[in-house]
mmCIF file as gemmi writes it, N, C-alpha and C atoms, coordinates in Angstrom:
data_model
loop_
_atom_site.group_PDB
_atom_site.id
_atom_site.type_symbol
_atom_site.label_atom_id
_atom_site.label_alt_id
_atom_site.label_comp_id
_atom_site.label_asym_id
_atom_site.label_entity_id
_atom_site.label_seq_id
_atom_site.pdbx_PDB_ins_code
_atom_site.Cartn_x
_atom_site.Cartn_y
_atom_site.Cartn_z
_atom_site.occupancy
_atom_site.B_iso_or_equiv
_atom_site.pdbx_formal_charge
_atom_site.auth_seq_id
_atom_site.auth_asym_id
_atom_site.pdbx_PDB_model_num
ATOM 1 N N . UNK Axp A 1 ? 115.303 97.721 97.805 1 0 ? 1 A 1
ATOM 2 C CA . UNK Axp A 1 ? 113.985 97.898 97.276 1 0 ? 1 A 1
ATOM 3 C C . UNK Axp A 1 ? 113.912 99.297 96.694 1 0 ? 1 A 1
ATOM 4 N N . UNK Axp A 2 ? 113.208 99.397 95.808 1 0 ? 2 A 1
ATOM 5 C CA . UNK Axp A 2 ? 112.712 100.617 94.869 1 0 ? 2 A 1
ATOM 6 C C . UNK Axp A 2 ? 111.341 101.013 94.773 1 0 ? 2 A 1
ATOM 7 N N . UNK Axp A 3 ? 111.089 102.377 95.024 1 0 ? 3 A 1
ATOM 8 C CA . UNK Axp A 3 ? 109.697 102.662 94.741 1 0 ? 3 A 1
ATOM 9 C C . UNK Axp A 3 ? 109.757 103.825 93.741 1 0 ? 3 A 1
ATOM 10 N N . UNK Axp A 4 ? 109.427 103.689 92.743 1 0 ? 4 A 1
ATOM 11 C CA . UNK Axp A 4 ? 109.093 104.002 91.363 1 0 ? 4 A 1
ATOM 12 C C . UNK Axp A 4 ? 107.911 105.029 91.062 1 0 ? 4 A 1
ATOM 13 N N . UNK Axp A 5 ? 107.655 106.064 90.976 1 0 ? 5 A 1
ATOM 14 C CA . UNK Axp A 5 ? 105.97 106.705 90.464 1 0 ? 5 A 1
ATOM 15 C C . UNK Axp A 5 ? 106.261 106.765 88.87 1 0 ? 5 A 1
ATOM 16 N N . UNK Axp A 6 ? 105.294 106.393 88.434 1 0 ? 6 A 1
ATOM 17 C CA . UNK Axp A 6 ? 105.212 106.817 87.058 1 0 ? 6 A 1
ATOM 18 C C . UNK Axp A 6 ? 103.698 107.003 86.557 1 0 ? 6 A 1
ATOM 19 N N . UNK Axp A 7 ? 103.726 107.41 84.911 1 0 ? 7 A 1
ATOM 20 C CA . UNK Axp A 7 ? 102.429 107.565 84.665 1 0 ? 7 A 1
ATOM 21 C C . UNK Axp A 7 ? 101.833 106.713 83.861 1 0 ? 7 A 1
ATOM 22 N N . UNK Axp A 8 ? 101.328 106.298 84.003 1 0 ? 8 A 1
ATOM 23 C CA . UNK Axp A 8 ? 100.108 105.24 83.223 1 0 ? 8 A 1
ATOM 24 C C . UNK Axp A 8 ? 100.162 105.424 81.996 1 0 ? 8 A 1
ATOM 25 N N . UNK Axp A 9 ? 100.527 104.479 81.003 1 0 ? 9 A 1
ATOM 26 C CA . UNK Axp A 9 ? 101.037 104.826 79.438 1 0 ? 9 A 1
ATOM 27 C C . UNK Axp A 9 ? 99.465 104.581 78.783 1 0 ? 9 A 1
ATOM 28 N N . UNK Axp A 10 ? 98.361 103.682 79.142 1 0 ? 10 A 1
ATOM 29 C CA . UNK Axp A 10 ? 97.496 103.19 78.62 1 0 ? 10 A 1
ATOM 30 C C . UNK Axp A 10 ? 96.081 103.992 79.656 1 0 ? 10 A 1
ATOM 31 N N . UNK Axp A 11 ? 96.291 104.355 81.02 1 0 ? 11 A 1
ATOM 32 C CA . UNK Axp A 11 ? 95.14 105.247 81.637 1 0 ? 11 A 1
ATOM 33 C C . UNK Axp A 11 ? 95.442 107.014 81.993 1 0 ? 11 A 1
ATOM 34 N N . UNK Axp A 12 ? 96.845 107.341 81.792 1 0 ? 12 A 1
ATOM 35 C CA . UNK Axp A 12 ? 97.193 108.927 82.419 1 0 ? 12 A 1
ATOM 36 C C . UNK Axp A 12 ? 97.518 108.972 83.701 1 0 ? 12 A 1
ATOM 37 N N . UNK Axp A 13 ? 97.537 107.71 84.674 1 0 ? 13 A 1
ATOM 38 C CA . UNK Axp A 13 ? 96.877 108.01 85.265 1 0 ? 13 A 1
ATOM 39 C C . UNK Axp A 13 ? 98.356 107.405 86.614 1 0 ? 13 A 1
ATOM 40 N N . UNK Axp A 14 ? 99.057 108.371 87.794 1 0 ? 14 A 1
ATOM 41 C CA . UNK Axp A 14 ? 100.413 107.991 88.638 1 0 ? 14 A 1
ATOM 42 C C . UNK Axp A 14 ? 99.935 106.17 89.134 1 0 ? 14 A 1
ATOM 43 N N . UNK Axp A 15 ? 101.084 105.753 88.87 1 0 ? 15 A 1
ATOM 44 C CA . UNK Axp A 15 ? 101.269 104.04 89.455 1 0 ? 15 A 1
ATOM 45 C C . UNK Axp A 15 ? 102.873 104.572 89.649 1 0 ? 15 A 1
ATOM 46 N N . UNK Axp A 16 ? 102.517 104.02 91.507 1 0 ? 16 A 1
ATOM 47 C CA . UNK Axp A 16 ? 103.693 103.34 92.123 1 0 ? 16 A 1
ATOM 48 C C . UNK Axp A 16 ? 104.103 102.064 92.249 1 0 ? 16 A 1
ATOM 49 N N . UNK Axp A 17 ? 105.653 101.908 91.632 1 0 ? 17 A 1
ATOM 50 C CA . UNK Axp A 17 ? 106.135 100.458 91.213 1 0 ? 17 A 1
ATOM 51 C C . UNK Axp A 17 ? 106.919 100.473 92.802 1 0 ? 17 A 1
ATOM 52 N N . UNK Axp A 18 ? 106.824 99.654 93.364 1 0 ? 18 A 1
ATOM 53 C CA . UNK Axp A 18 ? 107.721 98.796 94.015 1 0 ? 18 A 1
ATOM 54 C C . UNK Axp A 18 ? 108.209 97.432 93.913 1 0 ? 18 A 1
ATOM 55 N N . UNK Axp A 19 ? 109.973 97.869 93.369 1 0 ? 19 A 1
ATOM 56 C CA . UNK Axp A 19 ? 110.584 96.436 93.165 1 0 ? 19 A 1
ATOM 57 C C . UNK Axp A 19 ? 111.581 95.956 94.123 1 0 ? 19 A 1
ATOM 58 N N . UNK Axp A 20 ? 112.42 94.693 93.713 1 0 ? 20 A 1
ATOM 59 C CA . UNK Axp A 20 ? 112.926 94.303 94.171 1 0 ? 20 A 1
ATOM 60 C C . UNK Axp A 20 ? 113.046 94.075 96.234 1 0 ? 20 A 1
ATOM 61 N N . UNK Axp A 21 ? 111.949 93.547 96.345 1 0 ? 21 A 1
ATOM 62 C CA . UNK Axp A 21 ? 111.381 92.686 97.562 1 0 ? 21 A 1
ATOM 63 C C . UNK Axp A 21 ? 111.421 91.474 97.263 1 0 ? 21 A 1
ATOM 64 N N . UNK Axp A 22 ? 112.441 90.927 98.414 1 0 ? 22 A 1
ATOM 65 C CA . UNK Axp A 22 ? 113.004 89.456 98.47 1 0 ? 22 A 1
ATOM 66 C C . UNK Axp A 22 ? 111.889 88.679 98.942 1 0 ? 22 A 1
ATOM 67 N N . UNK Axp A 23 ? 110.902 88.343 98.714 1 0 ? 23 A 1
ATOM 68 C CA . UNK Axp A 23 ? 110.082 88.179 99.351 1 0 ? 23 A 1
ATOM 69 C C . UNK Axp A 23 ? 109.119 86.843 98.453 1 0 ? 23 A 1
ATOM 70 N N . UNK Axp A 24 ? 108.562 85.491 98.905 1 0 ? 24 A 1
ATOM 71 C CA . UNK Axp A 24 ? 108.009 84.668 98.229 1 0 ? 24 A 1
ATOM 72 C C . UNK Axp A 24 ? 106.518 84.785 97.634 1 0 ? 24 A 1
ATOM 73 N N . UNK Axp A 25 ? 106.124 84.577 96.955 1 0 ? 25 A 1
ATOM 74 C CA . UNK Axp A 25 ? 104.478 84.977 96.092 1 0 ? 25 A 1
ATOM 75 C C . UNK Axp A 25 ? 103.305 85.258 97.101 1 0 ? 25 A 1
ATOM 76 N N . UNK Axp A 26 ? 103.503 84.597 98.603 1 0 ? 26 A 1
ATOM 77 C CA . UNK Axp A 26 ? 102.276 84.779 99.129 1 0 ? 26 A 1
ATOM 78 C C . UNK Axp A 26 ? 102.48 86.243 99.924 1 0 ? 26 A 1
ATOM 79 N N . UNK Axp A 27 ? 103.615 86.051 100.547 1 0 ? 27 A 1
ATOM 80 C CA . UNK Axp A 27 ? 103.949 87.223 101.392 1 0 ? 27 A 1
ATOM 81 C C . UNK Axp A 27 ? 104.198 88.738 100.506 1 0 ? 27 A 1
ATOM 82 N N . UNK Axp A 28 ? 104.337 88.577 99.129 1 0 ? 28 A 1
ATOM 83 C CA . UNK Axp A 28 ? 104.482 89.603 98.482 1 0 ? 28 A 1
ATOM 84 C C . UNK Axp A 28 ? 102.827 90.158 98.185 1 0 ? 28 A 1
ATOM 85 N N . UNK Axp A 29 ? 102.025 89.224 97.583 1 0 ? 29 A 1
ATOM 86 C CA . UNK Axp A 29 ? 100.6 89.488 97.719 1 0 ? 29 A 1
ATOM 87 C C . UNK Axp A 29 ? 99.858 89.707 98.984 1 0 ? 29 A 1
ATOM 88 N N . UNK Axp A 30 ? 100.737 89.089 100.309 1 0 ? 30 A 1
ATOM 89 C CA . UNK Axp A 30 ? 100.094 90.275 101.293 1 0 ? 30 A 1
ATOM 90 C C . UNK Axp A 30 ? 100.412 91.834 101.756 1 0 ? 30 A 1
ATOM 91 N N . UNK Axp A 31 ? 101.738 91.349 101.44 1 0 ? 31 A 1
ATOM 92 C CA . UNK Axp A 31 ? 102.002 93.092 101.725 1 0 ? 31 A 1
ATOM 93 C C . UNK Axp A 31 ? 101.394 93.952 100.565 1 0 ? 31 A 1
ATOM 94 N N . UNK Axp A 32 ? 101.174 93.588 99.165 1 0 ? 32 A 1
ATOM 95 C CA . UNK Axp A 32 ? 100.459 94.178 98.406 1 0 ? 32 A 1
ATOM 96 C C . UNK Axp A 32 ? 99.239 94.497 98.626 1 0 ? 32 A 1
ATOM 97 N N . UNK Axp A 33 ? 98.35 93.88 99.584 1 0 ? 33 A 1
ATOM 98 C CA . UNK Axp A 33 ? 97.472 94.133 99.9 1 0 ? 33 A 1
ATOM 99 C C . UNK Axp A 33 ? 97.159 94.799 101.206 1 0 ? 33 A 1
ATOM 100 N N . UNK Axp A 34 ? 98.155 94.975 102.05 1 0 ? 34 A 1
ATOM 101 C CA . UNK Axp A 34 ? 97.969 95.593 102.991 1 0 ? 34 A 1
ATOM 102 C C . UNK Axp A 34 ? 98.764 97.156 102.713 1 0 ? 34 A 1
ATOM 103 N N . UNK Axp A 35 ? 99.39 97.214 101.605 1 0 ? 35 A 1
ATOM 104 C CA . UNK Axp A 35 ? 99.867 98.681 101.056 1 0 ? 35 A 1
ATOM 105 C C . UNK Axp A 35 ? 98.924 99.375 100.32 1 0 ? 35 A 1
ATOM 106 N N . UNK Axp A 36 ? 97.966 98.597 99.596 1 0 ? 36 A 1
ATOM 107 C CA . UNK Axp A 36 ? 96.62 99.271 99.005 1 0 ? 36 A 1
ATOM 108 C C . UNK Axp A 36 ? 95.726 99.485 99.986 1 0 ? 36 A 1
ATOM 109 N N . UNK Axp A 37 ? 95.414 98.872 101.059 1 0 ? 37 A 1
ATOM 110 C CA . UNK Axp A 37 ? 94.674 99.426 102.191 1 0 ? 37 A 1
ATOM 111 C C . UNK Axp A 37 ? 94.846 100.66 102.601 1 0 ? 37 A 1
ATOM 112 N N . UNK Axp A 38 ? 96.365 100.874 103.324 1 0 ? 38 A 1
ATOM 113 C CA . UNK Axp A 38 ? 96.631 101.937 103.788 1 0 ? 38 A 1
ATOM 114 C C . UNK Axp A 38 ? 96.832 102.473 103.268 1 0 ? 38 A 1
ATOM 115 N N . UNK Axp A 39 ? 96.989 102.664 101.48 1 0 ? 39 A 1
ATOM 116 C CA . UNK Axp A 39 ? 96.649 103.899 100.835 1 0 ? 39 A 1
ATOM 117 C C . UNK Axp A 39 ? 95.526 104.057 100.593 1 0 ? 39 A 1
ATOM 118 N N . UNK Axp A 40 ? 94.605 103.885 100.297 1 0 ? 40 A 1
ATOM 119 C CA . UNK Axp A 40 ? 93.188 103.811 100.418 1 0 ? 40 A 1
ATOM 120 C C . UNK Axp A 40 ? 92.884 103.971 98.824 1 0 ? 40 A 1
ATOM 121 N N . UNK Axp A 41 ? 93.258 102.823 98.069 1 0 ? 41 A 1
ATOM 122 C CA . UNK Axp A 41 ? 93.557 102.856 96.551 1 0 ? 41 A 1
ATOM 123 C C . UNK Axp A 41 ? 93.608 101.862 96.128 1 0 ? 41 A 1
ATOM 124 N N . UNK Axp A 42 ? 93.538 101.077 94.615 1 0 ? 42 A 1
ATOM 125 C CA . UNK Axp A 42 ? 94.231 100.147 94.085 1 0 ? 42 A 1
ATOM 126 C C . UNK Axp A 42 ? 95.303 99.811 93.673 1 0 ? 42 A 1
ATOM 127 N N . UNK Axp A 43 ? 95.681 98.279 93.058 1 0 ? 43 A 1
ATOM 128 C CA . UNK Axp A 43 ? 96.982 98.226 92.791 1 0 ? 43 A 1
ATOM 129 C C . UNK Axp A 43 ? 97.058 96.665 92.941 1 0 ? 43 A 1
ATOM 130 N N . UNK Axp A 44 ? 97.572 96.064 92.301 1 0 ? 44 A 1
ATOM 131 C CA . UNK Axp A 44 ? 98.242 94.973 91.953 1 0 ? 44 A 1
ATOM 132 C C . UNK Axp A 44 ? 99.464 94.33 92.198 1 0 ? 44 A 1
ATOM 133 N N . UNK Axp A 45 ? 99.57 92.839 92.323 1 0 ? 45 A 1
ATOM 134 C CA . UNK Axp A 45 ? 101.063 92.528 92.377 1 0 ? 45 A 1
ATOM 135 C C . UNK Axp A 45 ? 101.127 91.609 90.661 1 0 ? 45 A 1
ATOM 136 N N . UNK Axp A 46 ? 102.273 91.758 90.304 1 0 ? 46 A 1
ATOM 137 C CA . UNK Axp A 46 ? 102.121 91.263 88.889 1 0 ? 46 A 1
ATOM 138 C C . UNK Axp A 46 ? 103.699 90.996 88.945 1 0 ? 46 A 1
ATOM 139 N N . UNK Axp A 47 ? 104.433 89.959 88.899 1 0 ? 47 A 1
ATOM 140 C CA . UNK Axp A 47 ? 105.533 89.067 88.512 1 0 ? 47 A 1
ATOM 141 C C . UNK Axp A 47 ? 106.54 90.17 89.001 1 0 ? 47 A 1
ATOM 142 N N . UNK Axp A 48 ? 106.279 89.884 90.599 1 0 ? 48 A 1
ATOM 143 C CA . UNK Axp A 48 ? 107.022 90.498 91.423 1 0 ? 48 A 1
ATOM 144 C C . UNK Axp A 48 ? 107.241 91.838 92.189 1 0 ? 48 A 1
ATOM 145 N N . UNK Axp A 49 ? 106.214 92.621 91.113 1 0 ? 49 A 1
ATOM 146 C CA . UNK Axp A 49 ? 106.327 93.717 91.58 1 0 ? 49 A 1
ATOM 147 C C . UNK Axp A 49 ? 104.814 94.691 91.911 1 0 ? 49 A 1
ATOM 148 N N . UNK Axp A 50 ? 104.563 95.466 93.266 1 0 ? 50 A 1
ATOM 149 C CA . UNK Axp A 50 ? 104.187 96.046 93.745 1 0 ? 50 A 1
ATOM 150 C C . UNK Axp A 50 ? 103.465 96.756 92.822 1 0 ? 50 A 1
ATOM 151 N N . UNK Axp A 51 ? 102.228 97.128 92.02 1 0 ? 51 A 1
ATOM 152 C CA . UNK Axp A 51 ? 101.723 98.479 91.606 1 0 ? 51 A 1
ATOM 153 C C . UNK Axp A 51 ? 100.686 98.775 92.266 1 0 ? 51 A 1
ATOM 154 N N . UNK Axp A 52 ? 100.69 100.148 93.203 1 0 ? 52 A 1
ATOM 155 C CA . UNK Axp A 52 ? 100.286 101.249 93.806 1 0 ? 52 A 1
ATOM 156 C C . UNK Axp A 52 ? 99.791 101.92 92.933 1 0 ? 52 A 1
ATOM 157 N N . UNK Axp A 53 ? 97.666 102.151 92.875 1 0 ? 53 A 1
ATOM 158 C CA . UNK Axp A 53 ? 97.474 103.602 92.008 1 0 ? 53 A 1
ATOM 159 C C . UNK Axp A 53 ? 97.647 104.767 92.9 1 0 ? 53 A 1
ATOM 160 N N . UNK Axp A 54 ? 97.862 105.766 92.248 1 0 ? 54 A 1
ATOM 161 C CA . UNK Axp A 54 ? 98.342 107.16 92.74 1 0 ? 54 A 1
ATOM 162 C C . UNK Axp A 54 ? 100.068 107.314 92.993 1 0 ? 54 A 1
ATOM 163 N N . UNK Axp A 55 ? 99.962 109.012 93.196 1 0 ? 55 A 1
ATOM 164 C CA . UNK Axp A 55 ? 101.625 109.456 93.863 1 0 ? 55 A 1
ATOM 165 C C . UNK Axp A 55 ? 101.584 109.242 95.359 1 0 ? 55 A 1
ATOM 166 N N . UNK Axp A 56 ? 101.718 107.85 95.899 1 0 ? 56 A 1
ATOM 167 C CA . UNK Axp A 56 ? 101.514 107.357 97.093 1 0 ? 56 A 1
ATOM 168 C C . UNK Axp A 56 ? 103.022 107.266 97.398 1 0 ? 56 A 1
ATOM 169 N N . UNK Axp A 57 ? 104.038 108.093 96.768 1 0 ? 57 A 1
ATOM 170 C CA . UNK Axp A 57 ? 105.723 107.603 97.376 1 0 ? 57 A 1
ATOM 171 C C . UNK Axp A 57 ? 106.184 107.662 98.661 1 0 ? 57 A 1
ATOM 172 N N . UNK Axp A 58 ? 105.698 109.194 98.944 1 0 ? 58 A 1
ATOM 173 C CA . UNK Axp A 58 ? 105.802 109.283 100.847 1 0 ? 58 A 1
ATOM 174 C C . UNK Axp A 58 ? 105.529 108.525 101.386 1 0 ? 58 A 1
ATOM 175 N N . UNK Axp A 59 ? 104.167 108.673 101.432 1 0 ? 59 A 1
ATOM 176 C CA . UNK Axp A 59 ? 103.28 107.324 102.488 1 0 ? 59 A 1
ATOM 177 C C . UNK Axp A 59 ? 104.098 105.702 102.063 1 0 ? 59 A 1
ATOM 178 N N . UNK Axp A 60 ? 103.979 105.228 101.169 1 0 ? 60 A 1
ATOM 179 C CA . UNK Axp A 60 ? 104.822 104.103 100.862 1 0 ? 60 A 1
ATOM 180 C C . UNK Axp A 60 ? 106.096 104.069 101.633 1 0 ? 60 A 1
ATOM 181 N N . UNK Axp A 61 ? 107.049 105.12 101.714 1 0 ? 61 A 1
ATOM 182 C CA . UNK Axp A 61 ? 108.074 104.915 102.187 1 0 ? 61 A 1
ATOM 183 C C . UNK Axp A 61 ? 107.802 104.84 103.352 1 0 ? 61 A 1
ATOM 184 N N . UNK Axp A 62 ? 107.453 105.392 103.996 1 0 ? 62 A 1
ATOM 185 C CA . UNK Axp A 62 ? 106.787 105.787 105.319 1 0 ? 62 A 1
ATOM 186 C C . UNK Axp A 62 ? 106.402 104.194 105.742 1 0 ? 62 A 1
ATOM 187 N N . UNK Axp A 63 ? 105.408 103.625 104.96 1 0 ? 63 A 1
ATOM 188 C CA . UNK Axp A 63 ? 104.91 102.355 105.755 1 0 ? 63 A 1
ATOM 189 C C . UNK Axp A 63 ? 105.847 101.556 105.103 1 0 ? 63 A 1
ATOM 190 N N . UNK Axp A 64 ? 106.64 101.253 104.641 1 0 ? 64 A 1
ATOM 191 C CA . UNK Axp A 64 ? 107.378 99.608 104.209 1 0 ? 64 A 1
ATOM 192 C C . UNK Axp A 64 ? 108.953 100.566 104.871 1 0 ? 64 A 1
ATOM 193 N N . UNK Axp A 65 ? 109.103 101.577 105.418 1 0 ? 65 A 1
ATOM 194 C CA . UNK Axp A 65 ? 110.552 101.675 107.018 1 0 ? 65 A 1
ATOM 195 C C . UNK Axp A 65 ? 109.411 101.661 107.62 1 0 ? 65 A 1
ATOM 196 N N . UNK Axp A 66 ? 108.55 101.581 108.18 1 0 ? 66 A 1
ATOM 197 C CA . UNK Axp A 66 ? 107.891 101.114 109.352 1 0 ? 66 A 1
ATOM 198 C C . UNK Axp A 66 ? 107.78 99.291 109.902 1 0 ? 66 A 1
ATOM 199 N N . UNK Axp A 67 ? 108.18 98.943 108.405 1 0 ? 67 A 1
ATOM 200 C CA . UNK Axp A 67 ? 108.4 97.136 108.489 1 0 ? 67 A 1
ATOM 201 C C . UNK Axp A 67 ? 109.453 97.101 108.986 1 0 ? 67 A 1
ATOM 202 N N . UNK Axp A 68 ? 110.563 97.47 108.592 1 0 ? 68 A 1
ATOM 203 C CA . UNK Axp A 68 ? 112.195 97.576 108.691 1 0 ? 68 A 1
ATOM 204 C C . UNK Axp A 68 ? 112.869 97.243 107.295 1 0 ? 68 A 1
ATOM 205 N N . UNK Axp A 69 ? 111.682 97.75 106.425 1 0 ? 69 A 1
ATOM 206 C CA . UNK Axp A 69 ? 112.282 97.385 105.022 1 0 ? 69 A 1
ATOM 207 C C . UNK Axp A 69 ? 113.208 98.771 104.915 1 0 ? 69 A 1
ATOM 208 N N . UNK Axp A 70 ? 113.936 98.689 104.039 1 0 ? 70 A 1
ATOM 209 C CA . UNK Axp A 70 ? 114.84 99.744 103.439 1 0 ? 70 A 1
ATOM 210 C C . UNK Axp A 70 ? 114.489 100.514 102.013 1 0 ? 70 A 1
ATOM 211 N N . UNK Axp A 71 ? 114.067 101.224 101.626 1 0 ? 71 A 1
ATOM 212 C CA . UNK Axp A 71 ? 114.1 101.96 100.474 1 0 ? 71 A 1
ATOM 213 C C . UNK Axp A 71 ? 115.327 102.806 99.857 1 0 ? 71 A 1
ATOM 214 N N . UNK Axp A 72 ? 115.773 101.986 98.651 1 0 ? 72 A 1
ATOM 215 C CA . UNK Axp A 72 ? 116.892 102.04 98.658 1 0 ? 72 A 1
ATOM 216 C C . UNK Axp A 72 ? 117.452 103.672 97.065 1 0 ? 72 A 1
ATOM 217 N N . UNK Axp A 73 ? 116.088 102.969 96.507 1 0 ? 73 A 1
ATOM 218 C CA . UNK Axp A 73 ? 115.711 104.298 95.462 1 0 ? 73 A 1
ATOM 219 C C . UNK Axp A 73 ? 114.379 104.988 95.286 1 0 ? 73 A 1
ATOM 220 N N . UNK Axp A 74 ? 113.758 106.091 95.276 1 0 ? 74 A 1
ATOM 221 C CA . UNK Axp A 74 ? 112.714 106.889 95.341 1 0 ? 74 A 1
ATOM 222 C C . UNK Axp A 74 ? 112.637 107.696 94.121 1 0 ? 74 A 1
ATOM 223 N N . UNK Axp A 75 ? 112.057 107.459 93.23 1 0 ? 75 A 1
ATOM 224 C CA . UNK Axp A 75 ? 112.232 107.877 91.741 1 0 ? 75 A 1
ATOM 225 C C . UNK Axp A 75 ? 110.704 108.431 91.226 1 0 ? 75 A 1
ATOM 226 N N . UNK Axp A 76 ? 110.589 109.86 90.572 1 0 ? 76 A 1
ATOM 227 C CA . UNK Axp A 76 ? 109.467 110.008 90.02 1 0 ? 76 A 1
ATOM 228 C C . UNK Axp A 76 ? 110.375 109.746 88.502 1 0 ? 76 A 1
ATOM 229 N N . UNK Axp A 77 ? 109.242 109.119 87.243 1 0 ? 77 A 1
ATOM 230 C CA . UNK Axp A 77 ? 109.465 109.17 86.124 1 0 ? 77 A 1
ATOM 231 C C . UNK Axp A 77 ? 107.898 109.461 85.284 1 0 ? 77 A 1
ATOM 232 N N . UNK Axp A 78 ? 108.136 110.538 84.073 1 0 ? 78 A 1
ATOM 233 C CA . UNK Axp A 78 ? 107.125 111.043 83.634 1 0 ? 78 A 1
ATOM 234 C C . UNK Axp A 78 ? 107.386 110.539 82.437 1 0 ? 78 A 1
ATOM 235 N N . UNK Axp A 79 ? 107.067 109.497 81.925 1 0 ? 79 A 1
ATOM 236 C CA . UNK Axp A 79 ? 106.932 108.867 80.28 1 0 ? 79 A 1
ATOM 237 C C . UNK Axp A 79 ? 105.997 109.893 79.119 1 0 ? 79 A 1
ATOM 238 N N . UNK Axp A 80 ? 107.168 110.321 78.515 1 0 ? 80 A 1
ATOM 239 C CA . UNK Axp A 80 ? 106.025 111.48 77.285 1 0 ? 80 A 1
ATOM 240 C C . UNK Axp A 80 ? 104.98 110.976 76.257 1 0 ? 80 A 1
ATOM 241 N N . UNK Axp A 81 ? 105.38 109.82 75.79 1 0 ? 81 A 1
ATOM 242 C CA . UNK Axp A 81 ? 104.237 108.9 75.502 1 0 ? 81 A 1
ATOM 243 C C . UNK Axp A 81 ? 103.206 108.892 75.853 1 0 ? 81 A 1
ATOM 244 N N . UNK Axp A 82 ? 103.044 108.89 77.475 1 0 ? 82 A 1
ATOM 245 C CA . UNK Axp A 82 ? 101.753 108.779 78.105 1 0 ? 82 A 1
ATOM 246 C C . UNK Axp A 82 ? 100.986 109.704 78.385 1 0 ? 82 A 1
ATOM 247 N N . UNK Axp A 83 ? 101.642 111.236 78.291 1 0 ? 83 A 1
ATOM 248 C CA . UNK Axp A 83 ? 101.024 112.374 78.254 1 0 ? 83 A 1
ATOM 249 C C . UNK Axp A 83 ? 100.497 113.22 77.225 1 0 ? 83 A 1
ATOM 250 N N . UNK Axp A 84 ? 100.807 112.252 76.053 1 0 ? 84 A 1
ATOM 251 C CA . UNK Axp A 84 ? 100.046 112.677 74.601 1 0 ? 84 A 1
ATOM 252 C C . UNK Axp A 84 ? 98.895 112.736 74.566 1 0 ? 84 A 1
């Protein structure tokens, strides 16, 4: 699994991607929803993957090894596009 920060090409604004969770449509939309809780934020699941608003990477990692998930890459990326 991967958790991703980047910046919002269309709001400015940090989204954390988390991908690659083996995981089937319902159980992925709950943990999506119980990862926006405990960040105390929004965020979406959209064709597989996790989006977290804010630089929530710590805490993210923090709660999905508290499952016994593994985080396997931790990546900030700053798209210059989006900071025009």
């Amino acid at each position: 699994m991967r958790i991703q920060c980047q910046i919002s090409s269309l709001k400015g604004i940090w989204v954390c991607l988390i991908t690659g969770l083996d995981l089937d449509d319902e159980a992925l939309n709950k943990l999506g929803a119980k990862l926006k809780k405990k960040c105390g934020g929004g965020g979406s699941v959209k064709k597989g993957v996790i989006e977290i608003q804010g630089d929530k990477r710590d805490l993210l990692k923090q709660l999905l090894e508290a499952k016994g998930l593994k985080v396997k890459n931790f990546s900030l990326v700053v798209l210059t596009e989006a900071i025009q």
